[in-house]
N, C-alpha and C positions, 0 to 999 in steps of 0.2 A: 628773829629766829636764828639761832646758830647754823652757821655751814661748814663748818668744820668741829669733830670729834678727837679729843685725845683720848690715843689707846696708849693701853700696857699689856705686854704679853704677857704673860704665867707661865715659864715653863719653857727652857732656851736650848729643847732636845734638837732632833730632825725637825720635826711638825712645827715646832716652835718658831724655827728659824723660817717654816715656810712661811707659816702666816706673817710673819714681822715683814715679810717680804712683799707681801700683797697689800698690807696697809702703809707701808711706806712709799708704797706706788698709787696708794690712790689719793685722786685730789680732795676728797673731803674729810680727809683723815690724818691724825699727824703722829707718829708712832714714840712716844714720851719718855717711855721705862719698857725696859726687862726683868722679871724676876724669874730667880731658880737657886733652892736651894745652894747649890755649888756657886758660890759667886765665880770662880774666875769662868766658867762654863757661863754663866748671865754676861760677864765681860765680853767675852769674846764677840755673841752677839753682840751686844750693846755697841761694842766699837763698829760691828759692820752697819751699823743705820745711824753712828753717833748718838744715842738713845743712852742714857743714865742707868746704870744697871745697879741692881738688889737683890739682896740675898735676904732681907728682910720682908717679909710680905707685907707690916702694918707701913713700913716706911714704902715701899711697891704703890699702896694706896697713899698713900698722903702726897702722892707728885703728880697731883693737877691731872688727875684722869677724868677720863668723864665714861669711859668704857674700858672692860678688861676681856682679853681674849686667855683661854684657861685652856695649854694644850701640855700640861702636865699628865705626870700618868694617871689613870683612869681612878685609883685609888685615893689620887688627893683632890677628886674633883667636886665633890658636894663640897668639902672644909673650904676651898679656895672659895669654891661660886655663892657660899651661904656669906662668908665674909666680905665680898664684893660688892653683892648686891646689900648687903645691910648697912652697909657704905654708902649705898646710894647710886650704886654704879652699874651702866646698860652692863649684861654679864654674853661673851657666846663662849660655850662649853663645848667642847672636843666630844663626841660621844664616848664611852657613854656618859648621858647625864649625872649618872651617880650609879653606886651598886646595889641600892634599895628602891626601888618605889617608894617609901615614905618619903624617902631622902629627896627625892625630886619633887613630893608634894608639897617641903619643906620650901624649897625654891620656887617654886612658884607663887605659894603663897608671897611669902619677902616680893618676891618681882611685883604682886598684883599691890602690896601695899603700899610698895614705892613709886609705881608707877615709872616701873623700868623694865626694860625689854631684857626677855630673856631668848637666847637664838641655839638650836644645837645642830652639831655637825654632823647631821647627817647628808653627807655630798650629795650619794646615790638620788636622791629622791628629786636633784636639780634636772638629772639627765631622764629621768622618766619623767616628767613633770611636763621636760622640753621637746620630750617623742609624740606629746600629748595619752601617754596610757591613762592619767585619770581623769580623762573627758568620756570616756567611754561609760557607759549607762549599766553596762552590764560586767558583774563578774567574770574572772578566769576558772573554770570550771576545775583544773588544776593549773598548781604554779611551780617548778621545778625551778630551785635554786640552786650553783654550785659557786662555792668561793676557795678558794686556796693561795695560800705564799707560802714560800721559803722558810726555815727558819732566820729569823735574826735577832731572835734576844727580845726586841723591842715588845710593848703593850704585852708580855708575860706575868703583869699584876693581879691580870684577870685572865678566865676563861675563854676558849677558841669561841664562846656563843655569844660573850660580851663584847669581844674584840671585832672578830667579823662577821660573824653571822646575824649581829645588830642589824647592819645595813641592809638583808635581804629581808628581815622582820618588819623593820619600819616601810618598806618597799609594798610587802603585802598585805598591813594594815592599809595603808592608805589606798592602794587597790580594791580592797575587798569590804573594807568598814567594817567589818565580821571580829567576832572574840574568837577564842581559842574553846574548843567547846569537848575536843580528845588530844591529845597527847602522849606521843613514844618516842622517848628519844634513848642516843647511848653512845659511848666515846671518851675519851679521857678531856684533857683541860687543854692539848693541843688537836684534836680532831676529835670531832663529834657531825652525828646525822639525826635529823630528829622527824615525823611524821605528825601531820597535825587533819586535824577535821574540825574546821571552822562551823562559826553559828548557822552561814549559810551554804554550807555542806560542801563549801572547795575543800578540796583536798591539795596540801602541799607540801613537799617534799624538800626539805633544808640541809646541805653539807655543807660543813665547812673546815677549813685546816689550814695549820701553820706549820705541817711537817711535808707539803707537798714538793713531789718530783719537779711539776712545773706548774708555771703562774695558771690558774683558775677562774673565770668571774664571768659565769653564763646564768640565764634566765630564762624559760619556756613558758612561754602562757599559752595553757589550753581552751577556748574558748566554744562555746557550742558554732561556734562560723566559722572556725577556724586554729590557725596555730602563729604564733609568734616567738622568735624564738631569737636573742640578743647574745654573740659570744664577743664579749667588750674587750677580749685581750685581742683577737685575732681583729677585732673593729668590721664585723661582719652582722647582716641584717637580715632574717628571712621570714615572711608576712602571709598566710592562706587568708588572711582574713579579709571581708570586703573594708575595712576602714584602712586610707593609707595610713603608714606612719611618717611621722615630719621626724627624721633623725636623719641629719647630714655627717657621717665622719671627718668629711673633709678639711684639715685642720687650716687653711686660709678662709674660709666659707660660713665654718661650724658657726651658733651659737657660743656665746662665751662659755654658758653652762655647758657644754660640751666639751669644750675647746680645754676650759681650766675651769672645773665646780669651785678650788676653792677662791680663786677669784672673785667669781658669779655669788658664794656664800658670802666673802666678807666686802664687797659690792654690800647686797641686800641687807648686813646685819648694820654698816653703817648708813644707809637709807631710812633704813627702818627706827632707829635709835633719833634720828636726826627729826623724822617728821612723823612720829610716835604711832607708827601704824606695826598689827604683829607683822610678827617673822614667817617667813615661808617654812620653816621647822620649826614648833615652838615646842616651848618646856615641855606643853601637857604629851606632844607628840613622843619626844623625849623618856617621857617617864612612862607609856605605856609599851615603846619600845624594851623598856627594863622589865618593866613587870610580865611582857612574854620570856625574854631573854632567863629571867629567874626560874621561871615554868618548865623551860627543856631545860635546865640545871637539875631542877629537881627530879625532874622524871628520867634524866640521864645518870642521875647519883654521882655528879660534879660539883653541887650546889657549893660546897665548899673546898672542896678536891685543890683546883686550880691556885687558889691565894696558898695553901699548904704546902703543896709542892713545889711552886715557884721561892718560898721562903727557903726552902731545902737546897734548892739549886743553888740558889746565891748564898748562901753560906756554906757549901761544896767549894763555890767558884773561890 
C-alpha cells in the first residue's frame, strides 16, 4: 500500500499558499507542483516549498501526482477538478464545488468511475462535527446564521451566497437532513439574507456579507430543550440545553479540528486518498450544498447579478 501521496496545488492565491503549507508539513504527503495561471505568481510559491511550478495545467498534471488540491477561484473549479480527476487523480476542491449542480453531478460521476476520492472544503462542518452537534437525534427547531468579512476583492467571482453563505448551508443540511421546501431571500452579490422552511418545518434564518463593518460568524440553534448558541469570532459558547457540548477553544488543548480545520481537512483528504475510504465532505455533500446556494440566488434575483458585476468591476479597475 502507498504511504505517501504526491500533491499539486491549483491555484498560488492566499488559500493556495495555505494549503501548500499544510501538505508540506504533513508526513504522508509530498507537495510536487504548483500551478496558476500567472506563472511568476505559481513561482513564487513553488520556491517557498521548492516544488516545480506551472502555468501550464496539462503539464501541472503530467508531474507525478497522485492528488490535486484546487484552490483557484470558484469559477475555474469544475474545469480544473473535471480535468484532474479524468486524469486519474484523488481531487479536494476549495468550495464551492462548482457553480451548477450538474457540474458537480459531472464530478462525481468521473470520481465514482475512477475510483478516486473526491473531498470539498467545507472547514465549518470539521468544528461542528467536533462539538458533536450531529450526534444529536433531533432537529434545531430554528437555526440562525450570521457570517460577514470585510471587503477584500478576493472570491468576487461569485456571489456573497456561494462564497460564504455555502458554509452555514452545508452546516444545516447535515443538521437537519431536511430539503428546502420555502424560500425568500434578497440582497445584492455582496450581501444577501434569505429565510427558509425546511421539509421538516425548521425554520432558518441565513445572512451573510462581504461589505461588513466588523468580522461576523455566529450560529443559534433553537431546540425544543433548549438553546445553543456559538459566536466563533469572539470564541464564546452558551448551552440551555440538557446535552453537553464537547467544544474546547482552548488553542494548546483544542482538537486539531478546532485548533486549525484546514489542517484537520487535508489531514483527512490524505488519509482518505491513501486507504480509499470517503471523505468526511464528499462531492455529493458539495454539490447539494450548490444546488441550495443556487435556490436563494434565484429567489434573491442574484442568480446571475454577481459574475456580471464583478466582470464590470475589474474592467473599471
Amino acid at each position: 500500500m502507498t504511504t505517501s501521496l504526491s500533491v499539486g496545488v491549483a491555484g498560488a492565491g492566499v488559500f493556495g499558499g495555505y494549503h501548500a503549507a499544510k501538505y508540506d508539513a504533513n508526513p504522508h504527503a509530498r507537495l510536487n507542483a504548483i500551478f496558476d495561471i500567472d506563472h511568476n505568481r505559481a513561482q513564487a510559491l513553488g520556491s517557498r516549498f521548492a516544488a516545480p511550478a506551472f502555468s501550464n495545467f496539462e503539464q501541472f498534471l503530467d508531474a507525478g501526482l497522485d492528488a490535486v488540491i484546487i484552490a483557484a477561484p470558484a469559477t475555474a473549479h469544475f474545469e480544473l477538478a473535471e480535468s484532474a480527476l479524468s486524469a486519474g487523480m484523488h481531487v479536494f476542491v476549495e468550495k464551492p464545488i462548482s457553480l451548477e449542480p450538474e457540474d458537480a453531478d459531472r464530478l462525481i460521476s468521473i470520481a465514482e468511475e475512477k475510483a478516486r476520492i473526491l473531498q470539498v472544503g467545507h472547514q465549518e462542518r470539521y468544528v461542528a462535527a467536533t462539538a458533536g452537534l450531529f450526534n444529536r437525534k433531533r432537529s434545531p427547531i430554528k437555526i440562525d446564521c450570521i457570517r460577514g468579512t470585510g471587503a477584500s476583492g478576493r472570491c468576487e467571482d461569485v456571489s456573497v451566497i456561494l462564497d460564504l453563505m455555502v458554509h452555514d448551508i452545508d452546516i444545516v443540511r447535515k443538521l437537519t437532513g431536511a430539503e428546502i421546501k420555502n424560500v425568500s431571500a434578497n440582497g445584492t452579490p455582496h450581501e444577501a439574507s434569505a429565510d427558509l422552511t425546511l421539509s421538516n418545518d425548521t425554520i432558518v434564518s441565513l445572512k451573510a456579507s462581504r461589505r461588513a463593518s466588523a468580522p461576523q460568524r455566529r450560529m443559534t440553534l433553537v431546540y425544543q430543550d433548549g438553546i445553543i448558541d456559538f459566536d466563533f469570532i469572539n470564541r464564546e459558547i452558551s448551552n440551555t440545553t440538557p446535552v453537553a457540548i464537547e467544544l474546547d477553544f482552548d488553542q494548546e488543548n483544542a482538537p486539531l479540528a478546532l485548533r486549525d480545520p484546514l489542517s484537520f481537512g487535508a489531514n483527512e483528504f490524505v488519509e482518505a486518498a491513501l486507504n480509499g475510504r470517503q471523505p468526511i465532505v464528499s462531492g455529493a455533500d458539495g454539490r447539494e450544498a450548490v444546488a441550495w446556494a443556487r435556490m436563494i440566488e434565484k429567489s434573491a434575483g442574484i442568480y446571475a447579478q454577481g459574475l456580471e458585476d464583478n466582470l464590470l468591476e475589474r474592467k473599471r479597475a
